[in-house]
C-alpha positions as a printed Julia matrix, in Angstrom:
588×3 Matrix{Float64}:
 -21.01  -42.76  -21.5
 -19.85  -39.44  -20.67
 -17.33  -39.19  -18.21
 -18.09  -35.71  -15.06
 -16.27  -33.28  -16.81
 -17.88  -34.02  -19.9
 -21.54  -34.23  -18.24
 -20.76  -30.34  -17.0
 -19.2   -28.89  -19.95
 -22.0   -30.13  -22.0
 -24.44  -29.05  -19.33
 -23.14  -25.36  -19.92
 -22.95  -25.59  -23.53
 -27.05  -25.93  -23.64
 -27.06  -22.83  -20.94
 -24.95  -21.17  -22.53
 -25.38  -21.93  -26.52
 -21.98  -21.35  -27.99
 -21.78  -21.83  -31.93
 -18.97  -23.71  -30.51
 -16.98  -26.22  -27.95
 -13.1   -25.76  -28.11
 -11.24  -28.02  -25.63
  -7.89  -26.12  -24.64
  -4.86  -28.54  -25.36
  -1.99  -25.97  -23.79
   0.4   -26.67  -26.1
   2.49  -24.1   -27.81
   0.89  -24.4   -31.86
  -2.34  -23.96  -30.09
  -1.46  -20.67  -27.85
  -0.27  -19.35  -31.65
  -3.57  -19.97  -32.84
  -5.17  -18.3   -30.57
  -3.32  -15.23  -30.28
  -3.43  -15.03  -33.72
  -7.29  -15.12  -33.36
  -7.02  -12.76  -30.68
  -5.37  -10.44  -32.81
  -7.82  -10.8   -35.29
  -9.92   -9.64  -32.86
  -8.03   -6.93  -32.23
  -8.49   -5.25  -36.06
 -11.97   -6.39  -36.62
 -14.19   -7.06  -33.62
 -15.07   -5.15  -30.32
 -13.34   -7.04  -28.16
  -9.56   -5.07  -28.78
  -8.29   -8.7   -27.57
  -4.79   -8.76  -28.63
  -2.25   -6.04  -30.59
   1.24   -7.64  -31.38
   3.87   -5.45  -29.8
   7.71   -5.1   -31.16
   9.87   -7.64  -30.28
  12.5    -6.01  -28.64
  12.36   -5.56  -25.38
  10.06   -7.82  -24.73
   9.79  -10.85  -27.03
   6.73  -12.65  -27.89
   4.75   -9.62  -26.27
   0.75   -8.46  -26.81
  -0.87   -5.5   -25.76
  -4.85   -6.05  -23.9
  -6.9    -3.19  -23.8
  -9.87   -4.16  -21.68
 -13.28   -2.25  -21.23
 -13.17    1.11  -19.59
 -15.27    0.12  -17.53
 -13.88   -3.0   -16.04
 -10.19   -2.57  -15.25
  -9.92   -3.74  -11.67
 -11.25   -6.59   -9.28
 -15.53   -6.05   -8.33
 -15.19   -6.82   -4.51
 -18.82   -5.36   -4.04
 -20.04   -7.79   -7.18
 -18.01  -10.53   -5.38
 -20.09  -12.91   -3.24
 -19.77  -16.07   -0.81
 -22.71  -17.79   -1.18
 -23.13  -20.46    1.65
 -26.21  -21.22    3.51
 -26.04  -19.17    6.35
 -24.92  -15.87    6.08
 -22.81  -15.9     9.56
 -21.12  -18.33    7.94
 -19.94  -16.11    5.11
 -19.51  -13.7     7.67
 -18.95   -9.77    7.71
 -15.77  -10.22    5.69
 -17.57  -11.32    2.56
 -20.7    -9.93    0.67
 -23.3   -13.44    0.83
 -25.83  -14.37   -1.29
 -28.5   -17.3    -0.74
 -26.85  -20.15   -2.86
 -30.27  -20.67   -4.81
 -31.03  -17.32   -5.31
 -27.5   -16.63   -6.31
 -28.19  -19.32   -9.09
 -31.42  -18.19  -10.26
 -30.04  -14.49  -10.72
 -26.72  -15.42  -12.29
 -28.14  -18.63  -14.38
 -30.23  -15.9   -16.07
 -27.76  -13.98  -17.56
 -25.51  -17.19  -18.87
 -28.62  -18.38  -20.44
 -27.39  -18.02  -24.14
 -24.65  -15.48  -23.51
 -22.41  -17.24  -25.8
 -24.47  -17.24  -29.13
 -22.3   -16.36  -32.21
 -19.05  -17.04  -29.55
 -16.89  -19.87  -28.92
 -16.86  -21.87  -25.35
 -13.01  -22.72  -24.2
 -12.96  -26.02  -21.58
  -9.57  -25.29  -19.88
  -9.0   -28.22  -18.37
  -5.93  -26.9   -15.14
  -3.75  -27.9   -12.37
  -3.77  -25.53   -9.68
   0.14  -26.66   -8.35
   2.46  -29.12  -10.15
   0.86  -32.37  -11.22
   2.79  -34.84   -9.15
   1.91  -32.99   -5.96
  -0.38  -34.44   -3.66
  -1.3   -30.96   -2.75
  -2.16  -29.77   -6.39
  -6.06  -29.47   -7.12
  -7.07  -30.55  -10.96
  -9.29  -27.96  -12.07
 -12.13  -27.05  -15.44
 -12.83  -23.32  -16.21
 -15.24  -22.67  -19.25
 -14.9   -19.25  -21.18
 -15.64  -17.7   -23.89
 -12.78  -14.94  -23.74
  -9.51  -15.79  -26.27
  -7.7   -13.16  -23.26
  -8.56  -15.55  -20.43
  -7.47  -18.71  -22.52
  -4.28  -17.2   -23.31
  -3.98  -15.76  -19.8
  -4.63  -19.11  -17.84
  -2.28  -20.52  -20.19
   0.62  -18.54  -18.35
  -0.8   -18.59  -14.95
  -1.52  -22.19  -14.58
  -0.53  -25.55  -15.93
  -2.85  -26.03  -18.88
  -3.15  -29.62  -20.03
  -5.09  -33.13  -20.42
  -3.11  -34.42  -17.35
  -6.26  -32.39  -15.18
  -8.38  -34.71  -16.84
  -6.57  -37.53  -15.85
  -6.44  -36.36  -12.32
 -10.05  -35.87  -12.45
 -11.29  -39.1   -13.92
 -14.74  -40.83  -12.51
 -14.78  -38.05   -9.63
 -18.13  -35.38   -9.61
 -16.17  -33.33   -7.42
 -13.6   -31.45   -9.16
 -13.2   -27.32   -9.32
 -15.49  -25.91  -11.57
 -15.23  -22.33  -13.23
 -17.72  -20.82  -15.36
 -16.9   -17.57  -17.05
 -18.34  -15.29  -19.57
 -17.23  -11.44  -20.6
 -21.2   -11.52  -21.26
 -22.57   -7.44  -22.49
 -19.56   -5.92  -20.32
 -22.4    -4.31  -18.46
 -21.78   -3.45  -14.73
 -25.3    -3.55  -14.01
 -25.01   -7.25  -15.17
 -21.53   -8.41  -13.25
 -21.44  -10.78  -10.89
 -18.71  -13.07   -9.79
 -19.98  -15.81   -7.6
 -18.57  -18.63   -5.03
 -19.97  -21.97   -3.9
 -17.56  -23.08   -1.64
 -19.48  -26.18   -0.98
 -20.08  -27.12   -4.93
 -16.2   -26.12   -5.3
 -17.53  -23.74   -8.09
 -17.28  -20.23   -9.23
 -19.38  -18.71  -11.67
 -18.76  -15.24  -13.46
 -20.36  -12.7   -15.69
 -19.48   -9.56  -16.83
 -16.09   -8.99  -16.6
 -12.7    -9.83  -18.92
 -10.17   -8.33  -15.75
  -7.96  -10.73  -14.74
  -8.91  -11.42  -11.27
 -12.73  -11.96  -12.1
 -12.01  -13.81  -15.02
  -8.91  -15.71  -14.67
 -11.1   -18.05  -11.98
  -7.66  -20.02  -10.9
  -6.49  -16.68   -9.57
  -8.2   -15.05   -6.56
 -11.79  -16.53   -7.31
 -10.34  -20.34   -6.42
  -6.67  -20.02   -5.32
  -7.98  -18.23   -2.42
 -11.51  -17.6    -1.95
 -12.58  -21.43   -2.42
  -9.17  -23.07   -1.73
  -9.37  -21.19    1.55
 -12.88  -23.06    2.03
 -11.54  -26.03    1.04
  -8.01  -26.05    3.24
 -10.59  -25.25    6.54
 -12.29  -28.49    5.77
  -9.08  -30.93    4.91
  -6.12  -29.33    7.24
  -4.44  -27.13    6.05
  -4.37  -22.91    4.95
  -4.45  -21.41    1.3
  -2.87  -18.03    1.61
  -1.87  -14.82   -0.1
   1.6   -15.09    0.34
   4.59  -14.66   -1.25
   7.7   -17.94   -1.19
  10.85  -17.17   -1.41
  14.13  -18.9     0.15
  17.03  -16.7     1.31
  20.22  -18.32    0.47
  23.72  -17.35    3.15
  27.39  -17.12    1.46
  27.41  -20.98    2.8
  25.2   -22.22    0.43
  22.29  -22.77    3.32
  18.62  -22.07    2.03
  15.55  -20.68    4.35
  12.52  -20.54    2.93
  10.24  -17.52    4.09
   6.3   -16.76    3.61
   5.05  -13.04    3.75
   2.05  -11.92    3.33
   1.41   -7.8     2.2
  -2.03   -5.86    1.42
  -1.68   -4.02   -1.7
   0.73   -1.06   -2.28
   3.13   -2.85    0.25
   6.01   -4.14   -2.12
   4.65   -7.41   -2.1
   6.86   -8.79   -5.34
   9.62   -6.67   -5.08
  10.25   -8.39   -1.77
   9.72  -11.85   -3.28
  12.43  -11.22   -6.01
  14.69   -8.59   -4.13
  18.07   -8.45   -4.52
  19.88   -8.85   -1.42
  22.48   -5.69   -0.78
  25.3    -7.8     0.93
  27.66  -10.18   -1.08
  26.91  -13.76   -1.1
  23.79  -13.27   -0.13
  20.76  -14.34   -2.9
  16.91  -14.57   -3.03
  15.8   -17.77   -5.06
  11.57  -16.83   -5.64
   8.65  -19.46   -5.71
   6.1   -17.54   -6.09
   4.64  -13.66   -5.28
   0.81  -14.02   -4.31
   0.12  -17.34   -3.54
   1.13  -19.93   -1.11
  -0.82  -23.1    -0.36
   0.53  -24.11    2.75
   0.55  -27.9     4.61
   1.89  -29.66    7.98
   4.37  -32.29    6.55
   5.09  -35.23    8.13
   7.69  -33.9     9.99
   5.96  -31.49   11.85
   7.09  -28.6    10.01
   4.86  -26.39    7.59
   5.41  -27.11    3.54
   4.17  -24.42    0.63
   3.96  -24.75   -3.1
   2.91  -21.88   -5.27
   0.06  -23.12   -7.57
   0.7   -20.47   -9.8
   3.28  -20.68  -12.92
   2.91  -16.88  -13.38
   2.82  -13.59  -12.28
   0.29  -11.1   -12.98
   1.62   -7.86  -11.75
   0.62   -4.05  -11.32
   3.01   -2.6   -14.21
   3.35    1.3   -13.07
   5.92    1.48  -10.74
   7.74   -1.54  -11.69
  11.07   -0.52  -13.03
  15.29   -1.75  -12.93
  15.48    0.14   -9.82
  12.64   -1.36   -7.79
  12.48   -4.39   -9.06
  15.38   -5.5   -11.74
  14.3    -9.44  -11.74
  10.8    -8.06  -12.42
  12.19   -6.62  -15.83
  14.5    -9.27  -16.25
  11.95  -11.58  -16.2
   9.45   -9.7   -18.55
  11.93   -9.45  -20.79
  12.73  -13.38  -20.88
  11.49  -15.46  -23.57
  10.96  -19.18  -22.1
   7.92  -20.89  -24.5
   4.52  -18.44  -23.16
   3.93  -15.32  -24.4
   3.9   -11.98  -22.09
   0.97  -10.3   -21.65
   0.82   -6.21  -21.44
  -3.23   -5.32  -20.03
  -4.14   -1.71  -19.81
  -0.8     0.15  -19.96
   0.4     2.72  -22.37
   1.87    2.35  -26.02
   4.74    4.18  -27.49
   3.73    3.77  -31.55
   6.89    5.16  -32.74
   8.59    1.48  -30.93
   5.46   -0.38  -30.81
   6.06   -0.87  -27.19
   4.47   -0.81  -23.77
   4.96    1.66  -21.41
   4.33    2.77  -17.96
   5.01    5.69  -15.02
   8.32    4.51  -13.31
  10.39    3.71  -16.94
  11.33    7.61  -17.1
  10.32   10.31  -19.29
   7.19    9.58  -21.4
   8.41    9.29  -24.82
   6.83   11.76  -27.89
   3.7    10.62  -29.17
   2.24    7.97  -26.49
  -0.72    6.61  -26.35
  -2.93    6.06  -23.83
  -4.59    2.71  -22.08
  -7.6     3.47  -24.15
  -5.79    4.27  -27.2
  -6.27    7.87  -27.36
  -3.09   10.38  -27.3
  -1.65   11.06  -24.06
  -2.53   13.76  -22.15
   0.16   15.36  -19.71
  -0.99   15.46  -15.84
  -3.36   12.4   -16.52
  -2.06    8.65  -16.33
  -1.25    7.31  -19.62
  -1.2     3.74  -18.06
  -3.92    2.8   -16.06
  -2.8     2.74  -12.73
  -4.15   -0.64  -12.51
  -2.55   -1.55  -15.72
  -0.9    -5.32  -15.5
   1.36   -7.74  -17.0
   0.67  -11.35  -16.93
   4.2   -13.38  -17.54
   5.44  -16.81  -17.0
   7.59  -17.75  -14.16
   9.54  -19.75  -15.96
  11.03  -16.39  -17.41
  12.27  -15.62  -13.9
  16.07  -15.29  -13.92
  16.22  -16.13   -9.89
  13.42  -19.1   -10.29
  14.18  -21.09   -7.08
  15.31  -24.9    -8.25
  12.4   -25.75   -5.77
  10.04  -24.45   -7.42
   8.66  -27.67   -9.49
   9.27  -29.77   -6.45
   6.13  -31.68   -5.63
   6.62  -31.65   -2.0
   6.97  -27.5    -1.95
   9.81  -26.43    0.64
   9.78  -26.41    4.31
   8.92  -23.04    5.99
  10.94  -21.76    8.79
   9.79  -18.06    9.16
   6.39  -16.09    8.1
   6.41  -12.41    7.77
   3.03  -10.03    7.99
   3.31   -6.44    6.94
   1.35   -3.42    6.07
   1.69    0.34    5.37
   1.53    2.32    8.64
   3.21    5.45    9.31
   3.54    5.34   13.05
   2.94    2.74   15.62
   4.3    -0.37   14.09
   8.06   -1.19   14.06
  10.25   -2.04   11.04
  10.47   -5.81   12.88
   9.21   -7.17   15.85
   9.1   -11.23   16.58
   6.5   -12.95   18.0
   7.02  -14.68   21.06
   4.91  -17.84   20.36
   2.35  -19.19   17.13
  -0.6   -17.94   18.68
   0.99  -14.2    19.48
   1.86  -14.18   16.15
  -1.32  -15.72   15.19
  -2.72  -12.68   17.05
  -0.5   -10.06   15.63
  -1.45  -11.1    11.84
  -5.17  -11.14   12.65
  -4.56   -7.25   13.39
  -2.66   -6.23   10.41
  -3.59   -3.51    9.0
  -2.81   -1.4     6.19
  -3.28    2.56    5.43
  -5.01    3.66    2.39
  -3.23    5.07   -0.47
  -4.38    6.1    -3.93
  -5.14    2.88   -5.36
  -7.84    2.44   -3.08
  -9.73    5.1    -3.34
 -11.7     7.25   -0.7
  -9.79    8.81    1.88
  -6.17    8.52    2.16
  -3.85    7.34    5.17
  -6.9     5.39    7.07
  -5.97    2.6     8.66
  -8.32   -0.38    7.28
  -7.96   -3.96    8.81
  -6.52   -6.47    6.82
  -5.73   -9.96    8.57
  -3.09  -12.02    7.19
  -3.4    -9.45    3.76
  -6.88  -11.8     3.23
  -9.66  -10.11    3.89
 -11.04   -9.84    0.83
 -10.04  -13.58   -0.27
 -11.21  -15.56    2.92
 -13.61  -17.73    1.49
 -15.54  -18.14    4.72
 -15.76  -16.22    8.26
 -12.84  -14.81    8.89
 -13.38  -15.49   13.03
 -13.33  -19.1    11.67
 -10.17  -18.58    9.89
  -8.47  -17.62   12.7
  -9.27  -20.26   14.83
  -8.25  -22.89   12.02
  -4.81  -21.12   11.94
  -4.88  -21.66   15.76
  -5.33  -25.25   15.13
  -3.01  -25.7    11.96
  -0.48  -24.13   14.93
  -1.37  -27.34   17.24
  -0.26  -29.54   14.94
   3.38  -28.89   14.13
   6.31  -30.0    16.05
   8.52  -27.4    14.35
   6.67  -23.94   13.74
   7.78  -21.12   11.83
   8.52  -18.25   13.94
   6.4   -15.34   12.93
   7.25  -11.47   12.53
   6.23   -8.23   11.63
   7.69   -5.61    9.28
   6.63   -2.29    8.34
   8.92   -0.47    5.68
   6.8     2.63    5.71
   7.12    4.55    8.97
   7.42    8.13    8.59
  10.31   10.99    9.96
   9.29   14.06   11.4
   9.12   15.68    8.23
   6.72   13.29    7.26
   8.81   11.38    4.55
  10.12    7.74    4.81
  12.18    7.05    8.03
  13.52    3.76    6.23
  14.88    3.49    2.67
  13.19    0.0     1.69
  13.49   -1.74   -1.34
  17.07   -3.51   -1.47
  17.9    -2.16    2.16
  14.71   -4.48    3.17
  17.12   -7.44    2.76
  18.82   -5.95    6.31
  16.06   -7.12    7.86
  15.58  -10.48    5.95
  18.99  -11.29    7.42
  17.94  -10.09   10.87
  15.13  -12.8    10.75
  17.14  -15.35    9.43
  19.86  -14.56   11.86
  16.6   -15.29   14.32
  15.19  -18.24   12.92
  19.26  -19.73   13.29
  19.57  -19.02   16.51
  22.49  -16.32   15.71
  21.12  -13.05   17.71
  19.73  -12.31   21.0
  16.33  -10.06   20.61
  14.88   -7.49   23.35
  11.24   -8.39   25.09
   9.23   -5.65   24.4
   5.07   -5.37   25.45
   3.99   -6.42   21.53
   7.09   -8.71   20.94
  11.01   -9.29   20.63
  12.59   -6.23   19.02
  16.21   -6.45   17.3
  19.14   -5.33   19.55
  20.46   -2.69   17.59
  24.04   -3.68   17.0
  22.62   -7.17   15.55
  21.25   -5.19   12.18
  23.79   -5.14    9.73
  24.04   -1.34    8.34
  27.09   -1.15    6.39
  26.53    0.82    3.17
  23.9     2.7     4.65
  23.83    5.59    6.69
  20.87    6.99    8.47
  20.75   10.15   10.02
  21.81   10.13   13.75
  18.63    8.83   16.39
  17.27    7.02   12.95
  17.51    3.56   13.69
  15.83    3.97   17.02
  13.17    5.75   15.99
  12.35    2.81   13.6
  11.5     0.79   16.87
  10.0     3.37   19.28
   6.8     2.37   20.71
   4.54    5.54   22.09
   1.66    4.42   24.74
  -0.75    6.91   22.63
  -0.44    5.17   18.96
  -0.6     1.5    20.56
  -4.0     3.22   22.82
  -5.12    3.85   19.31
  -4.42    0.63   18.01
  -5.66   -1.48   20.46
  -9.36    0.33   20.32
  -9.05    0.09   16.81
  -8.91   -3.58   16.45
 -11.49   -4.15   19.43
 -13.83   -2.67   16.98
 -12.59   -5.04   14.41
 -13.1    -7.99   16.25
 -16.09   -6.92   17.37
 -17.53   -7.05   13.7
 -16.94  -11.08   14.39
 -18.86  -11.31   17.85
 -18.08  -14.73   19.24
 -16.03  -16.44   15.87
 -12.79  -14.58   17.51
 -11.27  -17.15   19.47
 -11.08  -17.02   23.32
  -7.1   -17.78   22.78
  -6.74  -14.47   20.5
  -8.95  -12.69   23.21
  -6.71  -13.95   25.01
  -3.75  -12.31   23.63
  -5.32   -8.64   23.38
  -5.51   -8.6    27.26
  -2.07   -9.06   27.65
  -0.93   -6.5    24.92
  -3.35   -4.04   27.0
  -1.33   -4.77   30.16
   1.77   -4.57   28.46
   0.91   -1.15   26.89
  -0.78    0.41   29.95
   3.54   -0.31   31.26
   4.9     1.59   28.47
């Protein structure tokens, strides 16, 4: 008799009618296979799956071109689809789960004729952990096999985890016509199941990423205890040898990964990395909060990536440590058969575009979405903690966003629920990666807005209670790297100097440095920053933690109108909190 994973898979084939079943084995003779399959693709079929690129710098390197028309997530094709809509809420697009089935099941219904269906049997997390989640996605995209491959932990030990249960994560996927009019990715929280159409992109195809790592796990963490976050892990190591291990959570554009693999600017002082997107994130049995990264890749934005903003980025990309490194949507220099983006220099003679076609000065020759999907493994400063089952114990969480005014470069919270408070008002202005108009502020709690698989008044009030139930809590700040000088450019250098502050909040977390009350928090004293190497024009420093009445008027009516998008899901305790930061602002 056929076991539940079996039963489903064989459930989709008839919906689906491959000319095919291929179960994924994850070993290394198999990803060959397939990428040589893929590049078949690449000189025959329409797909342009893989092209083999030069193995120097990059070893063991392929080159994606995807669809023009599908380079980027499809938040307004992305839907939540529980039973009541409130309970979706305004942060999510819902859909009836039955009528969500009944317009989706129609376009699987034999999208795979003349195609192969993958079974990619998963671990979301390493296997030993009791916080890991076994997973199936089905596919029909060589790209997405390959691609899961690197970003999760491919193997028959998910089946084993799995066994007799009905209720494991389930993934369907198919690239179907490529049409937009026909692309839809869908959630079921409750069925702990995604189904997608449409799309080859990474984060609507690759369902481990986004789709269940947050969207569903969030679902799923509100119902068992504990939070599923988009979060970078990284532990800051002190010339002593001593380890703290931070969280940090960024919107897009907000130097999410370079943070999570910087290179500290003072001596002795080193950055191990867990992971750059996701943290899953549990109260241990000592009270204190423990995160594992159930991710074993990274699947970063290429342009802008370089030695000089992020140097274990290109270190790692260049690694070679059993996958295969992905290149999606960026440019190729022919005369090296080699990727190439804007931030490596000067375009070289003779590049081609992310559609193939010659360059053409004053237009982007990689897309500015353009990614590469690489194992972690690769990572020269991979934390030794990394494959620990238990994850590592978090002392400090950091929320920050792009704002050019208003918010300091660090401010403390006083308490979990202030700084419960202070992430559930993050926000983050627009640059040219979002499109529409630039420098508007849009809300963006805890960076998750678009990933919180349910209300997001909900999801605040389960952080408030994740808060009630550790003994030792995190303390919880606020950066901002991106305020701006009179003359409108950036009043702090970032990057490496961003370390200055890491130390500052360790320095907090130890117990080290005093800290200054302050209406929305504790600010640094000045003298505690450590700003040798780096000089800052005089009044600098200061103005990087000025706090005008006007800008924090702004803010305050700004995020009343947020919350008031969530009615009576906002918790009374964060309500709470916004009464006292309008006292303490009507003082300053």
């Amino acid at each position: 008799m056929a076991n539940p994973v079996e039963r489903w898979v064989e459930e989709q084939a008839r919906l689906t009618k491959p000319d095919k079943v291929h179960w994924v084995q994850g070993t290394r003779e198999e990803l060959e296979l397939l990428v040589e399959e893929g590049i078949r693709q690449e000189k025959t079929g329409p797909h342009h799956t893989f092209r083999a690129l030069a193995s120097s710098p990059y070893p063991d390197a392929f080159l994606h071109r995807s669809h023009p028309n599908d380079v980027a997530r499809t938040e307004q094709l992305t839907f939540v689809c529980l039973p009541k809509k409130e309970d979706a809420g305004p942060n999510n697009n819902w859909m009836d789960p039955a009528e969500a089935k009944g317009l989706i099941g129609g376009l699987f219904d034999g999208c795979m004729k003349g195609r192969t269906l993958y079974v990619i049997p998963y671990m979301m997390g390493h296997p030993q952990s009791p916080y890991a989640k076994p997973c199936i996605q089905i596919t029909d995209s060589i790209y997405v096999v390959v691609s899961m491959c690197i970003m999760t932990r491919v193997g028959q030990e998910a089946i084993r985890r799995i066994g007799a249960q009905e209720n494991f994560v389930r993934g369907l996927h198919s690239i179907g016509e490529l049409d937009p009019a026909k692309r839809f990715i869908m959630h079921f929280p409750q069925e702990h199941l995604v189904m997608s159409i449409g799309s080859g992109y990474g984060g609507n195809a690759l369902l481990g990423k986004k789709c269940f790592s947050l969207r569903i796990a969030s679902y799923l963490g509100e119902q068992e205890g504990w939070l599923a976050e988009h979060m970078i892990i990284m532990g800051l190591e002190e010339p002593g040898g001593e380890i703290t291990y931070l969280l940090g959570a960024f919107p897009s554009a907000c130097g999410k990964t370079n943070l999570a693999m910087i290179e500290p600017v003072f001596p002795g002082y080193k950055v191990h990395t867990l992971g750059d997107d996701i943290a899953w994130i549990n109260v241990g049995p000592d009270g204190r909060l423990w995160a594992i990264n159930p991710e074993s890749g990274f699947f970063g934005v290429a342009p802008g990536t370089s030695d000089k903003t992020n140097p274990n980025m290109m270190r790692t990309l260049k690694g070679d440590k059993f996958f295969p490194t992905l290149f999606t949507n960026t440019a190729l220099d022919p005369a090296t058969n080699s990727p190439w983006w804007e931030g490596l220099g000067e375009p070289p003679q003779g590049l081609l575009d992310w559609q193939g076609g010659p360059w053409q000065a004053g237009k982007p020759a990689a897309h500015p979405n353009s990614r590469f999907t690489v194992s972690i493994y690769n990572c020269p400063n991979l934390s030794k903690e990394y494959d620990n089952p238990k994850g590592v114990p978090i002392s400090g969480i950091i929320f920050g966003g792009r704002r050019s005014n208003t918010i300091p470069l660090v401010c403390e919270a006083t308490d979990w629920e202030h700084g419960v408070f202070r992430a559930s008002t993050n926000g983050s202005e627009t640059t040219t990666a979002a499109g529409g108009p630039l420098g508007v502020v849009r809300r963006d709690p805890m960076a998750m807005l678009p990933f919180a698989g349910y209300n997001m008044g909900d999801y605040f009030a389960h952080w408030l209670a994740v808060g009630q139930r550790l003994t030792q809590p995190p303390k919880i700040f606020t950066v901002n790297w991106f305020r701006k000088d009179a003359d409108g450019g950036f009043a702090w250098p970032g990057f490496r100097d961003n370390s200055r502050v890491l130390k500052w909040i360790v320095d907090r977390i130890k117990g080290r440095v005093g800290a200054r009350s302050t209406p929305i928090g504790l600010l640094p004293e000045l003298q505690d920053l450590e700003m040798k190497g780096l000089s800052l024009p005089p009044g600098r420093l200061e103005s990087l933690f000025s706090l005008e009445r006007g800008e924090w008027e702004k803010e305050l009516a700004e995020v009343e109108e947020f919350y008031g998008k969530f009615g009576g899901r906002i918790p009374q305790a964060l309500r709470g909190q916004m009464e006292k930061l309008k006292a303490g602002v009507a003082r300053l």
